[in-house]
N, CA, C and O of each residue as an XYZ file, in Angstrom:
824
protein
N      60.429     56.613     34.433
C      59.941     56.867     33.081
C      59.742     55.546     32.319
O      58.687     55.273     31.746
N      61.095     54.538     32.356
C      60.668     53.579     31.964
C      59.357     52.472     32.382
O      58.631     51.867     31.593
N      59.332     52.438     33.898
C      58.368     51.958     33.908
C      56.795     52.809     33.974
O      55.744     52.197     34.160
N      56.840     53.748     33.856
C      55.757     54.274     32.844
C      55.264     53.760     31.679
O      54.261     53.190     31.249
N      56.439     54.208     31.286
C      56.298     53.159     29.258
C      55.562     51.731     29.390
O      54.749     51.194     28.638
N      56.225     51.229     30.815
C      56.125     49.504     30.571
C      54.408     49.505     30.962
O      53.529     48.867     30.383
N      54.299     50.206     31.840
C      52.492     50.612     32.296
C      51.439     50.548     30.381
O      50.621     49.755     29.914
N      51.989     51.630     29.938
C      51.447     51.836     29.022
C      51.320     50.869     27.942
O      50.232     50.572     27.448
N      52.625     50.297     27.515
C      52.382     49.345     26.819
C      51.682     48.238     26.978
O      51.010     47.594     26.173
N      51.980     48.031     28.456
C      50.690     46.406     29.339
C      49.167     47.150     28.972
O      48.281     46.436     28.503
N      48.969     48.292     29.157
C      47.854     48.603     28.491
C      47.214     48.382     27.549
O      46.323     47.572     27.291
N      48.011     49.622     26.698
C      47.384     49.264     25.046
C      47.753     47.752     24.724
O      47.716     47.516     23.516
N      48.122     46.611     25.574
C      48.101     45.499     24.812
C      46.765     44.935     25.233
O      46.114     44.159     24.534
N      46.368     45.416     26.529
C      44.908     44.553     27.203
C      43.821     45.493     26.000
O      43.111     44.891     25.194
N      43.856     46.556     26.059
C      42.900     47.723     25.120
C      42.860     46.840     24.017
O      41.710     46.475     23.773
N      43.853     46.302     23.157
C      43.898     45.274     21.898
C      43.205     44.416     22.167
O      42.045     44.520     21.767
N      43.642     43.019     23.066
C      42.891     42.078     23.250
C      41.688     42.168     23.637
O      40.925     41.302     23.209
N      41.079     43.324     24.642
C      39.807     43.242     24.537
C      38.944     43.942     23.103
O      37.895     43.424     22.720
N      39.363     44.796     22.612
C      38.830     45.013     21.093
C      38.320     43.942     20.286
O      37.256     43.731     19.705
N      40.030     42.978     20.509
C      39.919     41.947     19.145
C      38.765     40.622     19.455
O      38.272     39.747     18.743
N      38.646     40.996     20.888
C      37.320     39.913     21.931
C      36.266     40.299     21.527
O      35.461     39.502     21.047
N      35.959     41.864     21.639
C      35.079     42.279     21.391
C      34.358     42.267     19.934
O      33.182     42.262     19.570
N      35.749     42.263     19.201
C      34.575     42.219     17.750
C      34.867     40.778     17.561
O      34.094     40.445     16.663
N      35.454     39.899     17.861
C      34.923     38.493     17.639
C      33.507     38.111     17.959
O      32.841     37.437     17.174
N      32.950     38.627     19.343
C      31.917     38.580     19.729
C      31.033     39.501     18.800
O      29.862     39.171     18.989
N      31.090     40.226     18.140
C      30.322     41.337     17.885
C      30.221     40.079     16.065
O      29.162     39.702     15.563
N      31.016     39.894     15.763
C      31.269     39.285     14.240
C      30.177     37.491     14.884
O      29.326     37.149     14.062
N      30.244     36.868     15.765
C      29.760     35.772     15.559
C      28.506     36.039     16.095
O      27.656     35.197     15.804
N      27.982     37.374     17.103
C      26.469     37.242     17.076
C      25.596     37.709     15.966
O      24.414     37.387     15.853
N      26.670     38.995     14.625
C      26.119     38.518     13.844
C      25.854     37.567     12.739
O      24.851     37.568     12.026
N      26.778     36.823     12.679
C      26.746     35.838     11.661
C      25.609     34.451     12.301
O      25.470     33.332     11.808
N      24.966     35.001     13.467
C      24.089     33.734     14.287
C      23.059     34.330     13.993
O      22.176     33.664     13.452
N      22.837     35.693     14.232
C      21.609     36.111     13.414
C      21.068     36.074     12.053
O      19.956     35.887     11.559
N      22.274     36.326     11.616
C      22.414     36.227      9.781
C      21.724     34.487      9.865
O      21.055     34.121      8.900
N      21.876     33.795     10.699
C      21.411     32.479     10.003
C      20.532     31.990     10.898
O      20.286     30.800     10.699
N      19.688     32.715     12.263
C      18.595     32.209     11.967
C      17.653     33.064     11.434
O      16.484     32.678     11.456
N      17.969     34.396     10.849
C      17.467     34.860     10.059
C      17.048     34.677      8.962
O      16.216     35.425      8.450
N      17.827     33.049      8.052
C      17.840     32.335      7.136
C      16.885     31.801      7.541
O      15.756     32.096      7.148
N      17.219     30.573      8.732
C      16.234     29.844      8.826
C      14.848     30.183      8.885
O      13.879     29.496      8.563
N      14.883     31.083      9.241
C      13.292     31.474      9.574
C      12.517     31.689      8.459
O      11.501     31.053      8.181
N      13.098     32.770      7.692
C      12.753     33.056      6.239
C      12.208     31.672      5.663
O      11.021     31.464      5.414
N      13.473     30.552      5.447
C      13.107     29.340      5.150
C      11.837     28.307      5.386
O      10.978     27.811      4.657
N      12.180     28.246      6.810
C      10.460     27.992      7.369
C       9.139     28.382      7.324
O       8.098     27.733      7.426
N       9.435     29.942      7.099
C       7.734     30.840      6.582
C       7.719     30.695      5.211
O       6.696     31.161      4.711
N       8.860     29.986      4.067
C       8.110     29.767      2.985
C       7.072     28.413      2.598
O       6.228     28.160      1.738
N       7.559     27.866      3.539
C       7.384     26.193      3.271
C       5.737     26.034      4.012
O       5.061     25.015      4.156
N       5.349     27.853      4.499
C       4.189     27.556      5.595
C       3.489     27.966      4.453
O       4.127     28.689      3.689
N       2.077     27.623      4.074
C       0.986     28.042      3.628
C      -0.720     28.480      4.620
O      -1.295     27.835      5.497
N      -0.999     29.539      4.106
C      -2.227     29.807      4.530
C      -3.110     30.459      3.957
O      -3.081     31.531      3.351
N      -4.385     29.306      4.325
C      -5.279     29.091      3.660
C      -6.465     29.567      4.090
O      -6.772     28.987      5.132
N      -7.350     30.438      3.726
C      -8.929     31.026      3.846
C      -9.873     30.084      3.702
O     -10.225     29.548      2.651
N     -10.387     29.845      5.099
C     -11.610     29.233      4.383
C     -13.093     29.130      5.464
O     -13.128     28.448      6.488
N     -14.077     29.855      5.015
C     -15.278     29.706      6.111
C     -14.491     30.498      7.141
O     -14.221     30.029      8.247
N     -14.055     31.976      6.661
C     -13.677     32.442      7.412
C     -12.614     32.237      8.361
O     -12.336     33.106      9.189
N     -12.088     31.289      8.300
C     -10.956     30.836      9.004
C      -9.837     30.852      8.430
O      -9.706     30.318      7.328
N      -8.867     31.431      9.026
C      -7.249     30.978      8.564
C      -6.677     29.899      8.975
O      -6.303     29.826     10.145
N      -6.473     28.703      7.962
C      -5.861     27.370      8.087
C      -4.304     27.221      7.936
O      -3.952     27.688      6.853
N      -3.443     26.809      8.544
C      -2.055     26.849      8.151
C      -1.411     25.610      7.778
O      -1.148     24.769      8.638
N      -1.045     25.376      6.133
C      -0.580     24.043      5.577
C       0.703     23.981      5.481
O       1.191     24.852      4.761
N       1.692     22.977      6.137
C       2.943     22.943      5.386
C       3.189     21.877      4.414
O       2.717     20.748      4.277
N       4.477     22.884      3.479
C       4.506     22.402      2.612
C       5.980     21.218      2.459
O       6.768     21.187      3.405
N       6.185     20.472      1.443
C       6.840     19.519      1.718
C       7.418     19.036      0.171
O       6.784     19.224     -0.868
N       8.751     18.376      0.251
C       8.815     18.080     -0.860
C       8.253     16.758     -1.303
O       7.925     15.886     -0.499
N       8.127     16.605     -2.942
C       7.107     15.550     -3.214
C       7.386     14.320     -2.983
O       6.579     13.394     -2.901
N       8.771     14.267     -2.851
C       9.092     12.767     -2.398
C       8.913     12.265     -1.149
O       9.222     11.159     -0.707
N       8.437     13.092     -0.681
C       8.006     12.924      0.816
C       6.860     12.203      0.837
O       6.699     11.409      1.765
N       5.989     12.327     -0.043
C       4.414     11.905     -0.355
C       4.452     11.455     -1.306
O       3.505     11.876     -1.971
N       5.089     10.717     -1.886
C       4.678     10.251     -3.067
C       3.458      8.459     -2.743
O       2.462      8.019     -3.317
N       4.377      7.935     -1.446
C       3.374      6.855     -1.458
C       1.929      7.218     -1.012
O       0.972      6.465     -1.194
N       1.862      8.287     -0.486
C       0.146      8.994     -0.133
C      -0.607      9.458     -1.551
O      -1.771      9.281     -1.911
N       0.438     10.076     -2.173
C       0.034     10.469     -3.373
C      -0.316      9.661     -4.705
O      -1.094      9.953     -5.614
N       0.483      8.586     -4.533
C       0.370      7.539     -5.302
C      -0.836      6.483     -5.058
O      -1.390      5.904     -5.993
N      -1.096      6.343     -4.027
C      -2.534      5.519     -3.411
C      -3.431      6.099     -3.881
O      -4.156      5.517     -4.688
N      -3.733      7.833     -3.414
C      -5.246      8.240     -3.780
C      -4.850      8.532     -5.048
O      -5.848      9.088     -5.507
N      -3.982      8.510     -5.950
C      -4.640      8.223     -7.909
C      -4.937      7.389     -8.150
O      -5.750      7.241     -9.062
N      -4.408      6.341     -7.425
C      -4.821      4.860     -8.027
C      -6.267      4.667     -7.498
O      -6.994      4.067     -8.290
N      -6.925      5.103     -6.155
C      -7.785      4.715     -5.270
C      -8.624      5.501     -6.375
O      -9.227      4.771     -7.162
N      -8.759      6.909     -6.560
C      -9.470      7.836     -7.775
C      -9.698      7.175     -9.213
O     -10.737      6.993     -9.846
N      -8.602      6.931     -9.454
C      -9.246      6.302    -11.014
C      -9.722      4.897    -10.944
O     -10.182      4.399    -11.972
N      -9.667      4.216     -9.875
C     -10.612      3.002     -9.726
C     -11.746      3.570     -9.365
O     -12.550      2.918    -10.030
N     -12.095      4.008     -9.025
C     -13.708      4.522     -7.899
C     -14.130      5.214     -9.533
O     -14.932      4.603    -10.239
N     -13.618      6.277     -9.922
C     -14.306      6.749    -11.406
C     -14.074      5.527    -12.663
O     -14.663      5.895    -13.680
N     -13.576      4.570    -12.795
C     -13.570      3.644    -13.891
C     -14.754      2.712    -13.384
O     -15.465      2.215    -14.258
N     -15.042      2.417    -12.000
C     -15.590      1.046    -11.534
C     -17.253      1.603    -11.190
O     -18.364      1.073    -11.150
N     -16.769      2.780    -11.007
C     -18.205      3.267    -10.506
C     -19.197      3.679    -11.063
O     -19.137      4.908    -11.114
N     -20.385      3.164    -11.662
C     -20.659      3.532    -13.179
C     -22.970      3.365    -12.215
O     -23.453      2.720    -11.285
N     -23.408      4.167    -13.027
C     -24.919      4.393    -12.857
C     -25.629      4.655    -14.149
O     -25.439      5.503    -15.020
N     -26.838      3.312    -13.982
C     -27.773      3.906    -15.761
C     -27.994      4.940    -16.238
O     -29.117      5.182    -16.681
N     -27.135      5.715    -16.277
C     -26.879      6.784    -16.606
C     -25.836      7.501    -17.743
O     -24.904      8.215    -17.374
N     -26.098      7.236    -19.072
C     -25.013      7.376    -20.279
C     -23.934      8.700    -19.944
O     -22.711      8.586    -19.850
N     -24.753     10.027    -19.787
C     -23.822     10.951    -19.448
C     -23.023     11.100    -18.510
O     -21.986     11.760    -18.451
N     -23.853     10.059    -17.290
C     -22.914      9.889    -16.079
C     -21.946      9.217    -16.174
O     -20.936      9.537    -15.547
N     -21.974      7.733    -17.237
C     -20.866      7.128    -17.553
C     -19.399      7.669    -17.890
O     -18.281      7.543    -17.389
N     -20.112      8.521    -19.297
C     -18.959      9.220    -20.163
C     -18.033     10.259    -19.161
O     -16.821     10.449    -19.263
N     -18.806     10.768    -18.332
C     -17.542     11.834    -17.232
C     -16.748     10.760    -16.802
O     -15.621     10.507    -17.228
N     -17.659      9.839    -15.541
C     -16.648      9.337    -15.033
C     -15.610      8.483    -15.569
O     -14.627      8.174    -14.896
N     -15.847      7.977    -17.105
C     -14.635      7.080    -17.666
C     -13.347      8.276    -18.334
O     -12.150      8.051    -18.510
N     -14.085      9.492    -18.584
C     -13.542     10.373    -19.360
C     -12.324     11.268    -18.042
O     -11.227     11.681    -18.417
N     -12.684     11.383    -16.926
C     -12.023     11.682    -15.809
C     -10.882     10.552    -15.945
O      -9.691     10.823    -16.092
N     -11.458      9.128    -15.869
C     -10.312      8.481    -15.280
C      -9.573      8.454    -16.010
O      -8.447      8.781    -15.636
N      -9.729      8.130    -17.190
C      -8.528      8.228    -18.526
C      -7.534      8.800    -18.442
O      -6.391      8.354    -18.546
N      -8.033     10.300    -18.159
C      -7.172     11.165    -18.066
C      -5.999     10.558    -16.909
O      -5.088     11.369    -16.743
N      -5.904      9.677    -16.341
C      -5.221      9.540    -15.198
C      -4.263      8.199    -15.576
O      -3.464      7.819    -14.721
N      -4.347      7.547    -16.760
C      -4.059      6.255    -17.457
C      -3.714      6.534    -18.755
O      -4.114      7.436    -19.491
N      -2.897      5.624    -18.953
C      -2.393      5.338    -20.531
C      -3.720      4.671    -21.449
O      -4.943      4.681    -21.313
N      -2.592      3.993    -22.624
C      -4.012      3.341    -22.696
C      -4.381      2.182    -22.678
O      -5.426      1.733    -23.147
N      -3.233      1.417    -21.934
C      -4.250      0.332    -21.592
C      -5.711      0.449    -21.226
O      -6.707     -0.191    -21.565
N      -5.518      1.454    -20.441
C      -7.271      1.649    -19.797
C      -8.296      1.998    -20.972
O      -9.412      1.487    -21.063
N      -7.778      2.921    -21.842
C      -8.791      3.044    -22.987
C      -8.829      1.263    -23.946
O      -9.659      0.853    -24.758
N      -8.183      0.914    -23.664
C      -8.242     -0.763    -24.588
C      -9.192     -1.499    -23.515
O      -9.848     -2.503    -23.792
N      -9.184     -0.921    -22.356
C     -10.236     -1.839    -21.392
C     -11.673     -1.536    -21.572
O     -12.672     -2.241    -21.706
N     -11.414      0.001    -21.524
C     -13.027      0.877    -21.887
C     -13.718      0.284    -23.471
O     -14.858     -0.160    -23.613
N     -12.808      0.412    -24.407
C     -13.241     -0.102    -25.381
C     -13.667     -1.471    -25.448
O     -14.728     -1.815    -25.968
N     -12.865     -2.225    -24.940
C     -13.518     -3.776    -25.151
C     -14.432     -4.023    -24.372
O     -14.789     -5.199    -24.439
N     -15.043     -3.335    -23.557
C     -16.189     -3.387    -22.231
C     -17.628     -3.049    -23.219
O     -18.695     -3.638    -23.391
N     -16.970     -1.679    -23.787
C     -17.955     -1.217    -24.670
C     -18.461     -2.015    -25.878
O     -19.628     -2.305    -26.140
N     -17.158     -2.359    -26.673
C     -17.894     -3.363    -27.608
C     -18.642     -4.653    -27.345
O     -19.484     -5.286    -27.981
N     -18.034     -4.816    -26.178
C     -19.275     -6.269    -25.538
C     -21.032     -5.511    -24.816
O     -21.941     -6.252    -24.443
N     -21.078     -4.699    -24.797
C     -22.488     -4.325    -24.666
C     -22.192     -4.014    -22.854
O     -23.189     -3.563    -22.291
N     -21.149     -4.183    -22.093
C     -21.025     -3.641    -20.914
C     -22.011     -2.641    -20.392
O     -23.086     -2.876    -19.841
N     -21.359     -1.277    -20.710
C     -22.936     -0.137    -20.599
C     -23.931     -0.030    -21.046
O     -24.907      0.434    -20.456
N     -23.908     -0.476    -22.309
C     -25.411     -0.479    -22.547
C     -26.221     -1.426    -22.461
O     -27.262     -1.552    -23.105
N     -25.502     -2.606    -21.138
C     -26.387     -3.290    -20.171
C     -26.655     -2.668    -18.399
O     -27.443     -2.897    -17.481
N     -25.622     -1.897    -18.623
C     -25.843     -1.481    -17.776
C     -27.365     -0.357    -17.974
O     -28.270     -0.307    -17.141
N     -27.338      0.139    -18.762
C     -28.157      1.220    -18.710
C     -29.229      0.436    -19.026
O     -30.081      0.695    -18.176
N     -29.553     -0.190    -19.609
C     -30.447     -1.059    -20.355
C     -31.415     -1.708    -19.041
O     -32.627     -1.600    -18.857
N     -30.412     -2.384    -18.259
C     -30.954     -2.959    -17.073
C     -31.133     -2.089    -15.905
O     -31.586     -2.599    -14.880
N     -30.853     -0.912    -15.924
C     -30.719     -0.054    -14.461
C     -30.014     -0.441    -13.386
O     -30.560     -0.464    -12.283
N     -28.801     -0.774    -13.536
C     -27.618     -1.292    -12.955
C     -27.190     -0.543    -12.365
O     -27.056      0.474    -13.046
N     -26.764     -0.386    -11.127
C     -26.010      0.859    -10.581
C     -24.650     -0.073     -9.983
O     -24.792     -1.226     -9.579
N     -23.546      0.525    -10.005
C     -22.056     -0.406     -9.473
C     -21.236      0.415     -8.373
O     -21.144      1.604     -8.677
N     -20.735      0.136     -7.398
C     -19.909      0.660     -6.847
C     -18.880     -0.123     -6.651
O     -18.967     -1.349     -6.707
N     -17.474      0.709     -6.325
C     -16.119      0.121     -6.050
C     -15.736      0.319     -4.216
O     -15.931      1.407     -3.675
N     -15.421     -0.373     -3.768
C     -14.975      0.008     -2.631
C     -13.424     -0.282     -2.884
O     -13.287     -1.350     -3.480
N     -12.607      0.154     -2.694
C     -11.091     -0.053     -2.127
C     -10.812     -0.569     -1.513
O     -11.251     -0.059     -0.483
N     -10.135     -1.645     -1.193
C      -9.745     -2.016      0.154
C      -8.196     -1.600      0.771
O      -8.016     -1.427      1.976
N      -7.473     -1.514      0.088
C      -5.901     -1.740      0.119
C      -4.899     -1.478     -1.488
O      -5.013     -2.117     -2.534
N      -4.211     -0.641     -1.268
C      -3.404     -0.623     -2.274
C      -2.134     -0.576     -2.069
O      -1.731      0.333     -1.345
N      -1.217     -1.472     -2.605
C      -0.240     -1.885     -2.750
C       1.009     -0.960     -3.264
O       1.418     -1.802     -4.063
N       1.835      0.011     -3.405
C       2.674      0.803     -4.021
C       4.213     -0.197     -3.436
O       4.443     -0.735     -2.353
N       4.945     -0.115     -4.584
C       6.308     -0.159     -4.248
C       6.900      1.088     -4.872
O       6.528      1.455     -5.987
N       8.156      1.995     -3.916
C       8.630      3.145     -4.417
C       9.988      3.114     -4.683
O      10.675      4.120     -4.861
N      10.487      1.669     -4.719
C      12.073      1.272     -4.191
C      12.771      1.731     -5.861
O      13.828      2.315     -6.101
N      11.589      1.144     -6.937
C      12.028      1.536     -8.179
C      11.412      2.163     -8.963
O      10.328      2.537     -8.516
N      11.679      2.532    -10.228
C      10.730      3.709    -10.440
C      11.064      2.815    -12.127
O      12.051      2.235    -12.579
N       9.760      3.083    -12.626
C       8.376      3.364    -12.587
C       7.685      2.196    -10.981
O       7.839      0.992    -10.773
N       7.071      3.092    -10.300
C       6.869      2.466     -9.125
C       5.932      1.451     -9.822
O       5.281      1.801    -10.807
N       5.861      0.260     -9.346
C       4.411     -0.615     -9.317
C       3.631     -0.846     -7.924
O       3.898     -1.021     -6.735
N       2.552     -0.747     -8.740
C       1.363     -0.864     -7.715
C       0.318     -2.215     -7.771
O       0.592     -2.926     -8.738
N      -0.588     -2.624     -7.115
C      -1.765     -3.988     -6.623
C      -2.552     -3.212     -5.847
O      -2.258     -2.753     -4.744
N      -4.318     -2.972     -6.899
C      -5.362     -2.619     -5.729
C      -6.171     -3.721     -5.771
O      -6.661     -4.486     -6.603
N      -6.136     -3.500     -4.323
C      -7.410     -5.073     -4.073
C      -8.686     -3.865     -3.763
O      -8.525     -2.719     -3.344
N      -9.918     -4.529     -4.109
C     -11.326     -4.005     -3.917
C     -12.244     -5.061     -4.431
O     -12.117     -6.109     -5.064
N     -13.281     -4.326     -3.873
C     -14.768     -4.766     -3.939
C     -15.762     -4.470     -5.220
O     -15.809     -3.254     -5.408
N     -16.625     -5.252     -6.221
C     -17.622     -4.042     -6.738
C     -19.107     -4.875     -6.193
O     -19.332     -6.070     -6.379
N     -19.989     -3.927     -5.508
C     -20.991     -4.223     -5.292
C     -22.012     -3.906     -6.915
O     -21.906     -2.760     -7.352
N     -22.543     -4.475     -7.383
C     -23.473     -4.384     -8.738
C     -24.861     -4.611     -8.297
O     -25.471     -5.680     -8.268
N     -25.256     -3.452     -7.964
C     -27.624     -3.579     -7.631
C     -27.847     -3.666     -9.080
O     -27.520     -3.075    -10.110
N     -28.523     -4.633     -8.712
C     -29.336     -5.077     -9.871
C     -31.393     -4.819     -9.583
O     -31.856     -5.488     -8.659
N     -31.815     -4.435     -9.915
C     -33.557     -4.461     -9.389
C     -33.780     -5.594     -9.031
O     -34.940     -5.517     -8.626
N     -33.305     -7.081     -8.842
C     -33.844     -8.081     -7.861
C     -32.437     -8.474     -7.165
O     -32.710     -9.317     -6.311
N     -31.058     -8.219     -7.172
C     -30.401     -8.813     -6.273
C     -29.243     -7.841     -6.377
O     -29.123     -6.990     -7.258
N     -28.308     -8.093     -5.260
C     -27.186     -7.249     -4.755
C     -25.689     -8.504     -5.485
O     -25.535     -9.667     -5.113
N     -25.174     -8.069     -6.111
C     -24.033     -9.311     -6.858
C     -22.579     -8.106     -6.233
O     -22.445     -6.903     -6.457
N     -21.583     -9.176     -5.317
C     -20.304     -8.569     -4.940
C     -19.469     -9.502     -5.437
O     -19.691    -10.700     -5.614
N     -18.538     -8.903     -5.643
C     -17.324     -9.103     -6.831
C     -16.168     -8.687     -6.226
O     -16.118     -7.487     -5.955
N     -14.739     -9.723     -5.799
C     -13.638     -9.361     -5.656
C     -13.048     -8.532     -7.002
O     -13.510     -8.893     -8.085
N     -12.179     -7.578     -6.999
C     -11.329     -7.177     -7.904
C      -9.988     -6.849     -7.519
O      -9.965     -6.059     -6.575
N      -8.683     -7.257     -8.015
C      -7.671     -7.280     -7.931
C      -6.980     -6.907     -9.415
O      -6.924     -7.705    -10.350
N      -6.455     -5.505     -9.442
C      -5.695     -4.840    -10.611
C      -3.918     -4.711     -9.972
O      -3.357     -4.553     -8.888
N      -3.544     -4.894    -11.431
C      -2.138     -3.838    -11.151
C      -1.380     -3.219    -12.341
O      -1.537     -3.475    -13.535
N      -0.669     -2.497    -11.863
C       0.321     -1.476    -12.616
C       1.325     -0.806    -12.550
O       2.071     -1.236    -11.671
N       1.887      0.450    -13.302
C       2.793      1.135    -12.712
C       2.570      2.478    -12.982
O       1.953      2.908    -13.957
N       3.230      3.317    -11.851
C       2.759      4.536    -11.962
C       4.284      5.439    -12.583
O       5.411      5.288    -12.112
N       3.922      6.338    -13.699
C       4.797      7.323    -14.067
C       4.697      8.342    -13.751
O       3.551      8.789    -13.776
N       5.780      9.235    -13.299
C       5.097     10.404    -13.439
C       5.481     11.478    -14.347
O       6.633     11.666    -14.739
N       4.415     12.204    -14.678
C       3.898     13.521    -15.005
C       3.297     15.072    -14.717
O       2.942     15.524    -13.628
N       3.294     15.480    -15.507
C       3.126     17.274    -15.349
C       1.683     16.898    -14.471
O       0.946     15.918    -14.583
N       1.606     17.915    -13.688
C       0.074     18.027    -12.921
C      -0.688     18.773    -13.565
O      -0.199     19.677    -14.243
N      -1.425     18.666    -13.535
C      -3.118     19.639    -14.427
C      -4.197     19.098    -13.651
O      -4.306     18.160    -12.861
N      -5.270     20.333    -14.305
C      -6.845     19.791    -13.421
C      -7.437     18.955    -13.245
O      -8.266     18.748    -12.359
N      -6.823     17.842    -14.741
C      -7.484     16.622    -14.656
C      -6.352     15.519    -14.088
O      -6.740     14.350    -14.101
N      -5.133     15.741    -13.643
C      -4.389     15.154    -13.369
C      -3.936     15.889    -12.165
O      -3.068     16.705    -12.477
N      -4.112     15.891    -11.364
C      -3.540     16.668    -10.158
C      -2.468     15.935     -8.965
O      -1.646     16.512     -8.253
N      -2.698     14.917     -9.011
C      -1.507     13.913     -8.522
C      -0.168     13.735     -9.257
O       0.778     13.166     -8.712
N      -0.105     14.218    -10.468
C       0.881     13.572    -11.453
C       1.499     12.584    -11.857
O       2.678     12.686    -12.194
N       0.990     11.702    -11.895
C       0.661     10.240    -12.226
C       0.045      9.517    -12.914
O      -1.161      9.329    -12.755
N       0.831      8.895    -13.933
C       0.121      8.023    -15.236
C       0.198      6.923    -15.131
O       1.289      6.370    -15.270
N      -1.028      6.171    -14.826
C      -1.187      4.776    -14.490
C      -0.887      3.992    -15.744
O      -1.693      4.057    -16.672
N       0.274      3.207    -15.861
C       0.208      2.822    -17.593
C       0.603      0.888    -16.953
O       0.996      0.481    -15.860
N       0.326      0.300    -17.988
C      -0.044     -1.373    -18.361
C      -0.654     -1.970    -17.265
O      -0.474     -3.079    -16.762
N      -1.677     -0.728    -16.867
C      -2.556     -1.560    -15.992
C      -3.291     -2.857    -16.444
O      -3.378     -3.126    -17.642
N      -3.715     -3.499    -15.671
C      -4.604     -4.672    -15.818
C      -5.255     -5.481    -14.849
O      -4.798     -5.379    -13.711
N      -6.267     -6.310    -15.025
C      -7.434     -6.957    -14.117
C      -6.539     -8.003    -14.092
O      -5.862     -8.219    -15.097
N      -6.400     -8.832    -12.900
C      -5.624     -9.875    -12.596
C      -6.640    -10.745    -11.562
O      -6.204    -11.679    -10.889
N      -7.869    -10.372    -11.528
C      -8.480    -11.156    -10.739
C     -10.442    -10.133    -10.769
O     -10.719     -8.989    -10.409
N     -11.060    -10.894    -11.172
C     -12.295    -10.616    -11.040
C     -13.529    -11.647    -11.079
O     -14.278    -11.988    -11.994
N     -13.452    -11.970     -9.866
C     -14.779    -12.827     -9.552
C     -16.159    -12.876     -8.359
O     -16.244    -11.877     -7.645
N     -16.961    -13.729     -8.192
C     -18.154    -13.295     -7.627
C     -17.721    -14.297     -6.130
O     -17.164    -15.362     -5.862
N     -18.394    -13.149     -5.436
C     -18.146    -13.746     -4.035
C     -19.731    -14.320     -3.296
O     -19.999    -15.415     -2.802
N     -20.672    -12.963     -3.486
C     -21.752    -13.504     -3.265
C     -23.183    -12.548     -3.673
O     -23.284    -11.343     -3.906
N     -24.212    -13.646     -3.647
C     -25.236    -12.822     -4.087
C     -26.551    -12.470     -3.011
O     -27.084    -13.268     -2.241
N     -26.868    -11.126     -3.200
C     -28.266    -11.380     -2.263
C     -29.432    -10.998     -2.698
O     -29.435     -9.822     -3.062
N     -30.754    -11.731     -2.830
C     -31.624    -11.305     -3.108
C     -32.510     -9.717     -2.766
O     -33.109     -9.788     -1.692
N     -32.619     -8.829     -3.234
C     -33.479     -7.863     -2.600
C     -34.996     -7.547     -2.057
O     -35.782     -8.065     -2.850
N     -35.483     -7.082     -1.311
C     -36.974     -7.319     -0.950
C     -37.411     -6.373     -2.008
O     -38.609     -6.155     -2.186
């Protein structure tokens, strides 16, 4: 009889330990699901997709400090190309200076203005001047904030008898700000300035 009992009890003690095995196992496969169930969730928010020409495009998304030096180049690269890039064209002027502004403090409006009061555009228009900027390189440091930046570029100026190219070298610092339509980078270029603008060479046109 007694060792009956002793049977039984070696039993119900293995019946225990495998229970208490069993829901350990049962408790950590779900708490492994529970989290890549997280993760996943996590990952399909960060995915974007996008329609376009009929196609589904898939963008991920990222936080901004991740991009800020990508992001910080093409505002600066944008509001040079719309400040520098100018055609005899008055209404064409006023967008593109009126775009870039939006992207600058005001030093840049103290630049626009003193361009203007020297007869700038309305030699340009006057003469049928057309200007372009090329970019070459822009400079960002992100170590401190307000970051500063150095764009080096080009302006080619057609003139109706000759082609005139022009180094340009600016700099500044970038703040940032709320994003909007006209600001979509969020970035306010403020105490910018020309630190270098001169003629490299000229060519006659046929």
């Amino acid at each position: 009889m007694f060792e009956r009992l002793k049977n039984i009890d070696t039993a119900f003690r293995h019946v225990r330990i495998f229970t208490l095995v069993i829901i350990a196992c049962c408790t950590a496969i779900s708490l492994l699901v529970l989290y890549q169930s997280f993760s996943t969730v996590n990952r399909m928010q960060n995915k974007i997709y996008i329609l376009s020409g009929g196609k589904v495009l898939q963008a991920e998304a990222s936080q901004r400090r991740d991009n800020i030096p990508v992001e910080a180049r093409d505002h600066i690269r944008t509001f040079h190309e719309l400040f520098f890039t100018l055609d005899p064209d008055d209404k064409a002027i006023r967008d593109h200076i009126t775009s870039a502004l939006y992207m600058a403090d005001g030093s840049a409006k103290r630049t626009y203005d003193d361009l203007r009061e020297n007869g700038y555009y309305a030699g340009i228009i006057s003469g049928n001047i057309s200007q372009r900027l090329t970019v070459d390189s822009i400079q960002v440091v992100t170590d401190n904030y307000p970051y500063r930046f150095r764009c080096y570029g080009r302006q080619e100026i057609v003139r109706p008898t000759s082609i005139l190219t022009r180094s340009l070298v600016t700099e500044g610092q970038l703040r940032n700000v709320s994003r909007s339509d006209n600001n979509p980078h969020g970035f306010l270029i403020e105490r910018w300035e020309t630190i270098e603008n001169r003629d490299l060479k000229t060519e006659n046109r046929n």
